[in-house]
C-alpha positions in Angstrom: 76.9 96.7 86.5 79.4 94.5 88.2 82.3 95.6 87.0 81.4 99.6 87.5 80.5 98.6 91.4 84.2 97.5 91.3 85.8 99.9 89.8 84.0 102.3 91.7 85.1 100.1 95.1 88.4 100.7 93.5 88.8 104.2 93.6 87.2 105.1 97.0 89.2 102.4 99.1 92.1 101.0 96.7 94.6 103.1 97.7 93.2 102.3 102.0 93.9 98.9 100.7 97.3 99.6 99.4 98.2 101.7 102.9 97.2 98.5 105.0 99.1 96.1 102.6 102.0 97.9 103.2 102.0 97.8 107.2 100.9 94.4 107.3 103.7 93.4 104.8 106.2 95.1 106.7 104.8 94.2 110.1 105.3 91.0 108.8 108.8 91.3 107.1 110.8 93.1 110.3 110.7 92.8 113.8 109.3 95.5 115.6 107.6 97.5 112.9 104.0 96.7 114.3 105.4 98.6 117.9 103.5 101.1 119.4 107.0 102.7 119.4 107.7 102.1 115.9 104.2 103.9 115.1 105.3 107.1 116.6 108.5 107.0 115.5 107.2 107.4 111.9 104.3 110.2 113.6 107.7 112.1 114.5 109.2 111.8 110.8 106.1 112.4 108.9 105.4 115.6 111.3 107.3 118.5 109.2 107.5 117.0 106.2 103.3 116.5 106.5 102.6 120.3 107.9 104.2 121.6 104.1 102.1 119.6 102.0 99.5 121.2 103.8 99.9 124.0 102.6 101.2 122.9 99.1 97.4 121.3 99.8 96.0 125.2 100.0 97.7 126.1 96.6 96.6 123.2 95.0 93.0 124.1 95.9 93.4 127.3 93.9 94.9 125.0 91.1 97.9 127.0 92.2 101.1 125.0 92.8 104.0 126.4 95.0 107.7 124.7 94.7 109.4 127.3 97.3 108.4 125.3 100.5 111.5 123.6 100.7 113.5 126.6 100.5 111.1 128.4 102.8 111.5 126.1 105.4 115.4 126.0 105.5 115.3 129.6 105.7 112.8 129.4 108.4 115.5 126.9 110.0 118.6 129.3 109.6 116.7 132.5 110.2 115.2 131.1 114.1 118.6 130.0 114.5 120.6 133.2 113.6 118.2 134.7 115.2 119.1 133.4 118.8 122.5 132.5 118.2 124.3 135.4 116.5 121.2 138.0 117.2 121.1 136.3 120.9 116.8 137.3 120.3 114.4 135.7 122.6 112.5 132.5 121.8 109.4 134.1 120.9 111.0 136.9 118.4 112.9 134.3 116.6 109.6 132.9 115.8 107.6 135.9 114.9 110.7 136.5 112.3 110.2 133.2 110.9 106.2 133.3 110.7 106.3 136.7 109.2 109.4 135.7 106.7 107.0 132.9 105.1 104.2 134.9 105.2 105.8 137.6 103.4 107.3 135.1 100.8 103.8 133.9 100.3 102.8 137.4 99.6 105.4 138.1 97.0 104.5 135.0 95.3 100.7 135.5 95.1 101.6 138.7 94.1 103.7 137.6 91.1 101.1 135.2 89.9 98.2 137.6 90.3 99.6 140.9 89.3 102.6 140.1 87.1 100.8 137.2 85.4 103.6 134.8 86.1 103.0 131.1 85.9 103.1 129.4 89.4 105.5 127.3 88.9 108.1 129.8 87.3 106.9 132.4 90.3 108.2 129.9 93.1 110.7 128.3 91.5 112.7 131.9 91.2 111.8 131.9 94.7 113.0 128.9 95.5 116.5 129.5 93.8 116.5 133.4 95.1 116.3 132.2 99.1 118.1 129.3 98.9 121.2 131.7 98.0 120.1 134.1 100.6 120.0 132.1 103.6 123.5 131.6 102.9 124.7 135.0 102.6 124.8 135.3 106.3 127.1 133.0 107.6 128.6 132.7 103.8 127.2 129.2 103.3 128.3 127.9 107.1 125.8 126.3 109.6 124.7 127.8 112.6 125.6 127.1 115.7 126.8 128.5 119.6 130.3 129.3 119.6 130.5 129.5 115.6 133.3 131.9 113.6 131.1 135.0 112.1 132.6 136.7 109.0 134.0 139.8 110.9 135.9 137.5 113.5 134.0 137.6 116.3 132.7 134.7 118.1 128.7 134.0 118.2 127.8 133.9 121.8 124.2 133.2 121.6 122.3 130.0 122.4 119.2 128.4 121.4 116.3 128.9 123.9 115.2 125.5 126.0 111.8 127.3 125.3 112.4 126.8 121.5 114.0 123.4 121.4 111.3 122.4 123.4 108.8 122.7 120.5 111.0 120.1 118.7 111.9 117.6 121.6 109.5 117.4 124.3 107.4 114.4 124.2 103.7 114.6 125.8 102.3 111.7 127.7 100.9 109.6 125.4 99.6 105.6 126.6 101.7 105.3 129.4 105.4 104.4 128.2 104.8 106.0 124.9 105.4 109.6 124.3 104.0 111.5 121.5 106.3 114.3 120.3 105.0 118.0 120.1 105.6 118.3 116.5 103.1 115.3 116.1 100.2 117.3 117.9 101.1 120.4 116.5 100.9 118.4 112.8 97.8 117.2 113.9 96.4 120.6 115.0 97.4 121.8 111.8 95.9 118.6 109.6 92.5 119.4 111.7 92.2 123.3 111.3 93.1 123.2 107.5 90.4 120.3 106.8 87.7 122.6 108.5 88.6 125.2 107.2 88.8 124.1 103.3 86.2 121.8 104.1 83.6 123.6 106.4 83.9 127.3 105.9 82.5 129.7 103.4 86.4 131.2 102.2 87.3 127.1 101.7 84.7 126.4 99.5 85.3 129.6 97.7 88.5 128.4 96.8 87.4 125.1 96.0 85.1 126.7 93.5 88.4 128.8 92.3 90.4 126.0 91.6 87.3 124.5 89.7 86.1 127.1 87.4 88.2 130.5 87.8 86.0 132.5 85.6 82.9 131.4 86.5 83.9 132.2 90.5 84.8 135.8 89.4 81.6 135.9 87.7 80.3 135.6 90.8 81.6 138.3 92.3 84.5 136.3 94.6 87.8 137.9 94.7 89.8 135.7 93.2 93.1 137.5 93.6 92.6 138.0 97.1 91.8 134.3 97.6 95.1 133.3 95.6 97.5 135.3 97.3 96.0 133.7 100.7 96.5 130.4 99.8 100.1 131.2 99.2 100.4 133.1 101.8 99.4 129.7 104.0 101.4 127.8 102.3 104.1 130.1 103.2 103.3 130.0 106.9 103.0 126.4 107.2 106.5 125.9 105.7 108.1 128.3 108.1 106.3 126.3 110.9 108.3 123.3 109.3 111.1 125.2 110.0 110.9 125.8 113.2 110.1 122.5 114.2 113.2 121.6 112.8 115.4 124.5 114.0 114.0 122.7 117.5 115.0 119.3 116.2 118.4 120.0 115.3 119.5 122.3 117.5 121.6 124.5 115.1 121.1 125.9 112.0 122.2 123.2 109.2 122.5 124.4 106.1 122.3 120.7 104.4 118.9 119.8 106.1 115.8 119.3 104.1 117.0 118.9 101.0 113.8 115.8 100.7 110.8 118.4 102.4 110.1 119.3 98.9 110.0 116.4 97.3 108.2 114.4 99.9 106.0 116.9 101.0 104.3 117.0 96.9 104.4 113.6 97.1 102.0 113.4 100.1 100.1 116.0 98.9 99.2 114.7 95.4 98.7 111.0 96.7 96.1 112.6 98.7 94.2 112.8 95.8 93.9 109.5 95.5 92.7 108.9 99.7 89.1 107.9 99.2 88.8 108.9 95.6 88.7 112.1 96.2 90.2 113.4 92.7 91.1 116.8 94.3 93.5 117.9 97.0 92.4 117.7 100.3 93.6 117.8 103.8 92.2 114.6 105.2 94.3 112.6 102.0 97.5 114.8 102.4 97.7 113.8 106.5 97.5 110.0 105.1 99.9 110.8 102.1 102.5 112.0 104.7 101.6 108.7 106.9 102.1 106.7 103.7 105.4 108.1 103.1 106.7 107.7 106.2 105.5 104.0 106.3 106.9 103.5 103.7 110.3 104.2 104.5 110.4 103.3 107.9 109.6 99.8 106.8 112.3 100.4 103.9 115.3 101.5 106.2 114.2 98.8 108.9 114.1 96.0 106.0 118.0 97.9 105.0 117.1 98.5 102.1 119.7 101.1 100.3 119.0 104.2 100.8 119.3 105.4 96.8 116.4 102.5 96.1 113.6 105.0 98.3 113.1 107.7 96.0 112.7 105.1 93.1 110.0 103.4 95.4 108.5 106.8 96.4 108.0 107.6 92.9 106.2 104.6 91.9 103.9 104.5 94.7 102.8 108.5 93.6 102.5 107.1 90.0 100.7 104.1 91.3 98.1 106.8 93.5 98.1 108.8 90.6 96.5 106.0 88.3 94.0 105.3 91.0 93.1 108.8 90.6 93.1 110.0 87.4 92.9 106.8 84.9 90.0 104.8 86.9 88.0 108.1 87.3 88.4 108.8 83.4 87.2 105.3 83.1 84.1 106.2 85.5 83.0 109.1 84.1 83.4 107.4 80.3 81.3 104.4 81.9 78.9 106.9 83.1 78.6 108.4 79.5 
């Protein structure tokens, strides 16, 4: 009886545990980490990175999985910024383009998956490889940026709007000397909305009960297709949204940035699983995924740690969240056999 209270203790608030470690160690090992400005600081790096495994969140609900969000969002990046730049497009068009680009890629993929039977992760990763080399195309594999050399010889003219960069550099009053960048709030819109909405409405649950039992929620009578190609289509939306936020960042239209959003943005995403033992993807433990990955290397770059060391930490803390999840819940449910 004990030892099931603890392991059940375990699971719910082990990985809580682990999170808190982690800022108390580093709060401990480096000087300034426990800073109110230190703590938005890694708000402001977890932002993007936390608003696509959101929606890789979505597709996981539908025990989908979708591995174009990194590409989506770079597109997202060079499209706004073509867009003003060589285009010279308003604000405001630029990211209409850019919402409708990811939800259209969302569409194709749900479509493939649905109607063309292919498996989700061969689906987005063609995807991923097919708009990686099309974002390039345009400027033939050149950033963007005022005053750039386009491919006919001209000259682009165009500039980015103060309106847009705003979105990625205007801080909001936040404790008196502390500012809280907009793409934290609009990250923490987004965190809120998708947790009612998977969490509170009838279409949520509905895909919750997808992801559980396929054929037994077409039984049922709900439209599973429809549902599927949805989720994707989210998931599609909220990477574009990552890319504009970092089109606003930037500035200009790099071609070499986000080459982690992918990586990191799974890894928040499936360590969520493990946030309160949850066993399932969730919004709630993707938003503390993201904040776990961005303690963690915050603390890792202020302790100078090199930077080819973080990916080998980041991995073991997902296969450490992973064995919180899955191992001591097999060992639950075999306990409660």
């Amino acid at each position: 009886m004990g030892n099931e209270r603890f392991l059940n203790f375990a699971i719910k608030y082990g990985f809580l545990i682990l999170l808190a470690g982690l800022v108390i160690f580093f709060s401990l090992s480096t000087n300034g980490f426990g800073s109110a400005r230190s703590a938005v600081f890694i708000l402001q790096s977890v932002a993007i990175t936390g608003i696509l495994a959101l929606g890789v969140t979505c597709t996981l609900v539908v025990d989908g999985f979708d591995l174009s969000i990194g590409s989506v969002a770079t597109s997202s990046l060079m499209l706004s910024a073509y867009a003003m730049v060589v285009l010279e497009l308003s604000a405001g068009s630029a990211i209409l383009l850019c919402l409708l680009m990811g939800a259209f890629v969302g569409l194709v993929n749900g479509l493939l998956i649905v109607k063309f039977k292919v498996p989700d992760l061969l689906a987005t990763l063609g995807m991923m490889f097919l708009l990686i080399g099309l974002q390039r195309i345009p400027t033939q594999g050149n950033s963007v940026a005022t005053g750039m050399a386009l491919p006919d010889g001209s000259t682009a003219e165009g500039t980015f709007s103060p309106a847009f960069l705003w979105l990625g550099r205007h801080r909001m009053d936040f404790f008196l000397e502390n500012l809280l960048p907009v793409p934290v709030v609009i990250f923490l819109l987004i965190a809120v909305g998708i947790w009612l909405f998977l969490g509170f409405t009838r279409q949520g649950r509905l895909m919750y009960a997808i992801g559980s039992n396929e054929r037994a929620a077409e039984l049922v009578g709900t439209p599973v297709n429809r549902y599927k190609i949805m989720a994707y289509m989210i998931s599609g939306v909220m990477a574009s949204i990552g890319g504009i936020l970092l089109a606003a960042r930037l500035g200009r239209g790099d071609i070499a940035s986000g080459t982690n959003l992918l990586l990191d943005s799974v890894a928040a995403a499936l360590i969520g699983f493990a946030v309160l033992g949850a066993a399932r993807p969730n919004a709630f433990g993707t938003a503390v995924g993201a904040l776990f990955v961005g303690i963690l290397l915050q603390g890792l770059t202020m302790m100078n740690a090199p930077y080819y060391t973080q990916d080998f930490v980041k991995g073991a803390v997902l296969v450490i969240a992973l064995v919180f999840t899955f191992y001591l819940s097999s060992r639950r449910s075999a306990g409660g056999k």
